[in-house]
C-alpha positions in Angstrom: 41.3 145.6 152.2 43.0 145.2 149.2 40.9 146.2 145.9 41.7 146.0 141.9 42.2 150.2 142.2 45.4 150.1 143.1 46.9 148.6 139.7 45.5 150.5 136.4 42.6 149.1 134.9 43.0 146.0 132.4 40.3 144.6 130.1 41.9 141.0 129.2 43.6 138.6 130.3 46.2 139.5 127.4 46.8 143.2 129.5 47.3 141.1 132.4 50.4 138.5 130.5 51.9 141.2 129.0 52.4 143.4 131.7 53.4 141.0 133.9 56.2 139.5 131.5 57.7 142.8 130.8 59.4 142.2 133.9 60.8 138.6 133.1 64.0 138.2 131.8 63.7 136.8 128.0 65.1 133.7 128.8 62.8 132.7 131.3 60.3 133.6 128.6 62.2 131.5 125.9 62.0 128.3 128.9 58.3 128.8 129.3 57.7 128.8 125.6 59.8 125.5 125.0 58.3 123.5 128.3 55.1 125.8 129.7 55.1 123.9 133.1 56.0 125.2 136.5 59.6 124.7 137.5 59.6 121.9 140.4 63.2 121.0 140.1 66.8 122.8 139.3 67.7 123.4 135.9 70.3 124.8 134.4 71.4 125.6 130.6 74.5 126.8 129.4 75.3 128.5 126.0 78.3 131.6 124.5 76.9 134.7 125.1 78.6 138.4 125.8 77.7 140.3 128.6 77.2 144.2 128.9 77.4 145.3 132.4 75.8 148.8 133.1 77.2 150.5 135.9 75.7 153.5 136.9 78.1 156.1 139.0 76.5 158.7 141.7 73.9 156.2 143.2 76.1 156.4 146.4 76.2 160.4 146.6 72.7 159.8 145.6 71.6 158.1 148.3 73.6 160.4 151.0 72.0 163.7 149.5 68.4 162.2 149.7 68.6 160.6 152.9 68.7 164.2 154.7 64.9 164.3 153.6 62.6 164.5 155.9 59.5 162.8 156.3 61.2 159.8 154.6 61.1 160.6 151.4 64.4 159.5 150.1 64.0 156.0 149.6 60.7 157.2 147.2 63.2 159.7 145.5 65.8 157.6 145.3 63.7 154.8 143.2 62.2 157.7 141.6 65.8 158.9 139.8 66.5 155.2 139.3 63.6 154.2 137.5 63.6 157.1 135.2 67.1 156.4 134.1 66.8 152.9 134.3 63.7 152.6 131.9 66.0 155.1 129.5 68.6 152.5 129.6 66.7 149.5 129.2 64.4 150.3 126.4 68.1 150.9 124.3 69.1 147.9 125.3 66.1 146.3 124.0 66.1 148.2 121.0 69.8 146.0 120.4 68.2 142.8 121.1 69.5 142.6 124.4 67.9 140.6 127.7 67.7 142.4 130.9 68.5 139.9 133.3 69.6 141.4 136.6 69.7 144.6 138.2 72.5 144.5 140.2 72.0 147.0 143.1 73.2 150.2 141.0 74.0 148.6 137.7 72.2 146.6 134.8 73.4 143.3 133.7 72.6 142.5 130.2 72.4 139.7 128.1 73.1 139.3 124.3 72.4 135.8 122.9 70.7 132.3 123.3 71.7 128.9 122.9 70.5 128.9 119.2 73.7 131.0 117.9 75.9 129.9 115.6 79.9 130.9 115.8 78.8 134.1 113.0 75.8 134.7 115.3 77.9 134.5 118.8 79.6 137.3 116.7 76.3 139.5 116.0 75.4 139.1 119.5 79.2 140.8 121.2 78.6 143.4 118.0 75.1 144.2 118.9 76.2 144.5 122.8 79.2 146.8 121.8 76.8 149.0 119.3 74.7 149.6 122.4 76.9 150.4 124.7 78.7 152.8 122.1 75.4 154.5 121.3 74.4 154.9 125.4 77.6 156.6 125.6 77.5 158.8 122.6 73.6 160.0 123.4 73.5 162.5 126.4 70.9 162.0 128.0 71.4 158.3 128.3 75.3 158.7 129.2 74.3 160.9 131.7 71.6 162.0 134.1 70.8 165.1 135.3 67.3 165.6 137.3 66.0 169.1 137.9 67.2 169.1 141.4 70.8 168.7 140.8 71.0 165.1 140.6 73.5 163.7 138.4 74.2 160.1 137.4 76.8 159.1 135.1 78.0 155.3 133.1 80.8 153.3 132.8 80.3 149.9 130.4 82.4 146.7 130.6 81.5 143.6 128.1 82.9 140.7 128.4 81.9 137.1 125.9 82.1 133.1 126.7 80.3 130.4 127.9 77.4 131.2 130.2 75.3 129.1 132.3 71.7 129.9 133.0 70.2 128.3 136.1 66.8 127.9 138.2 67.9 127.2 141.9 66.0 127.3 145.1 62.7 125.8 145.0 61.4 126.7 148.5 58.0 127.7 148.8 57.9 127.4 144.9 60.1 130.6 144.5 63.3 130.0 142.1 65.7 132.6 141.5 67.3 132.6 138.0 70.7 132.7 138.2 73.6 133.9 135.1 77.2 132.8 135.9 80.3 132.3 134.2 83.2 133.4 132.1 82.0 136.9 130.8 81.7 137.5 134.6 85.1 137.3 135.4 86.3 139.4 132.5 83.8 142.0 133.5 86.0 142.7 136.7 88.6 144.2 134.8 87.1 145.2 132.0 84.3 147.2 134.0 87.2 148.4 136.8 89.4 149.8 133.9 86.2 152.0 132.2 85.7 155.5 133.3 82.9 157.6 132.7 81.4 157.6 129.3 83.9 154.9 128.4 83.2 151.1 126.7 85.9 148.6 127.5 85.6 144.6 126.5 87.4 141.7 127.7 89.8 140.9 125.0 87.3 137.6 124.5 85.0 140.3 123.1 87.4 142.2 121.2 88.7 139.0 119.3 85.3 138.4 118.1 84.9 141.8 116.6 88.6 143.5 116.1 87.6 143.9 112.4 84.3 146.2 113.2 86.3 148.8 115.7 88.4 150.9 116.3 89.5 150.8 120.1 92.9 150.5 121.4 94.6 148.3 124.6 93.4 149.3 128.0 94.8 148.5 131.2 97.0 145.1 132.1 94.6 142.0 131.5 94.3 142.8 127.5 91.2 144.9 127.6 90.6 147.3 124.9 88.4 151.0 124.5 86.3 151.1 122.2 85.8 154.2 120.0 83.6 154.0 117.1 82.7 151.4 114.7 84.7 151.3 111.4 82.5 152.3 108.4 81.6 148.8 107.4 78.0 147.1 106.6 76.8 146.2 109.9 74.9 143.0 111.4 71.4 143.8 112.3 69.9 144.5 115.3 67.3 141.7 116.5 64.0 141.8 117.8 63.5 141.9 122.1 63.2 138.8 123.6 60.1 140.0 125.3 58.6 141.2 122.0 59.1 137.6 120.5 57.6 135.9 123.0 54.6 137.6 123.2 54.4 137.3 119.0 55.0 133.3 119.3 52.2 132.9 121.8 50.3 134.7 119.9 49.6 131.9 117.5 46.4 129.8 117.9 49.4 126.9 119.3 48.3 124.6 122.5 50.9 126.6 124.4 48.6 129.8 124.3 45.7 130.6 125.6 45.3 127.8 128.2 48.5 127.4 129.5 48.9 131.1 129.2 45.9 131.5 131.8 47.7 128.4 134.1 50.9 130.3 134.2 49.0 133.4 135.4 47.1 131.8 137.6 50.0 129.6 138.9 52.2 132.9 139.4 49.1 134.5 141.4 49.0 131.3 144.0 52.9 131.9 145.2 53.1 135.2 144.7 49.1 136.1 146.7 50.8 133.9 150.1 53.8 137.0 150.2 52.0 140.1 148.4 48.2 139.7 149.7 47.6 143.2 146.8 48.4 140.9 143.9 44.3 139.9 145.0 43.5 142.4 142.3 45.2 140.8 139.9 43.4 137.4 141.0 40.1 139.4 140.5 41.2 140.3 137.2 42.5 137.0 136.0 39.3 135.3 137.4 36.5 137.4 135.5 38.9 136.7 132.0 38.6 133.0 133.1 34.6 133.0 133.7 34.9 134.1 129.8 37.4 131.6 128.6 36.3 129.2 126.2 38.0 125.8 126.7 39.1 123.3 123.9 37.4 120.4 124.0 38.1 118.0 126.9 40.2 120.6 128.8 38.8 120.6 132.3 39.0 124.1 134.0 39.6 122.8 137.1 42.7 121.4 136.9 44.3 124.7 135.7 
């Protein structure tokens, strides 16, 4: 059977939410914070926001070196290389405010903004995005990397700005998939296909917003532009992750905490258990936090 070994050992409930929203994009957080109900029927948002896409060069050689392992260890050392570069990546990302919301096979697709901004703010958000990316490619060891084994894996950024729409389709089963689309998107096909190695190219959407912060020059035929450093001017900055304010707003004694923190959990546990039968020792987790929980007053447990 399945038994609560096989995850590391969590004392609260609070252990439990936080490492299970580490892997939820900040604007699923920000929905759950503002409505903290299950979804049961599409939804969709839309808002300006700039894009950084991540792509990550050498996953294919990658994959063709590892795969003459035997014993089928290269699909464990393949995710093995990823994930240590990946985290890398990620936590500077976060550092910039920036909202992991996809990981596109070999590539990260980030997200800098919410519906919130204001025009000046839609500007911090493409110059946060481009500071990023500039400081990725200006650190070694996140513009490039290099295992002991000989296995190299190298970045090329594209960042593109507009109206996006966020949406929750599916629905079968219960299971949504979030879902980013729109016009950064298509400015990240050009704008990514014209970066080499170590480079940062925006769409010229993103370039417009912050022209007078840069120093880049025209790339390739659909207006793109390189970016080299940032002019020596007071910059914007940087915001909190959208992870790290979630967990600070629910924080607060608020009746979107506790409780319907616990319902979300347990609601999560019910789809996910019918698919993934070892997410049980997370249920035995959840339930011995619950045995403890003290309800408000005319909150009955059993319609959690």
């Amino acid at each position: 059977g399945h038994h609560a070994t096989h995850i590391p050992a969590m004392t609260s409930l609070t252990h439990v939410f936080t490492a299970l929203v580490s892997f939820v994009p900040g604007a699923i957080l920000n929905r759950f914070q503002q409505k903290p109900i299950s979804i049961s029927d599409p939804e969709s948002d839309h808002f300006f926001a700039t894009i950084l896409f991540i792509d990550v060069s050498g996953f294919t050689a990658l994959n063709e070196r590892l795969a003459r392992l035997e014993g089928g260890e290269g699909p464990e050392q393949v995710t093995k290389h990823l994930n240590e570069y990946f985290a890398r990546l990620m936590q500077k990302v976060h550092s910039f405010g920036g909202d992991i919301i996809k990981f596109a096979g070999d590539a990260l697709i980030c997200l800098f903004g919410d519906k919130t901004e204001s025009h000046k703010e839609n500007k911090k958000s493409a110059f946060n995005a481009i500071c990023c990316a500039l400081e990725i490619q200006n650190t070694p060891e996140l513009r490039e990397y290099t295992s002991l084994d000989g296995i190299r894996l190298t970045t090329h950024l594209g960042i593109g700005s507009g109206e996006v729409h966020c949406m929750h389709v599916g629905g079968v089963e219960g299971f949504w998939e979030f879902l980013v689309a729109g016009e950064p998107f298509y400015q990240l096909k050009s704008a990514v296909d014209e970066s080499e190695s170590g480079e940062v190219v925006t769409s010229n959407e993103t370039w417009s917003l912050v022209c007078d912060r840069f120093e880049g020059q025209p790339r390739g035929s659909h207006n793109n532009h390189i970016i080299h450093r940032l002019k020596p001017t007071l910059p914007f900055s940087t915001s909190s992750t959208p992870t790290s304010t979630f967990l600070s707003n629910m924080s607060h004694d608020t009746p979107h905490s506790p409780i319907n923190i616990s319902r979300f959990i347990r609601s999560a546990y019910n789809k996910v258990s019918r698919k993934f039968p070892r997410s049980q020792a997370i249920k035995e987790i959840i339930d011995k936090e619950n045995s403890n929980e003290t309800l408000p007053e005319g909150v009955d447990a059993s319609k959690s």
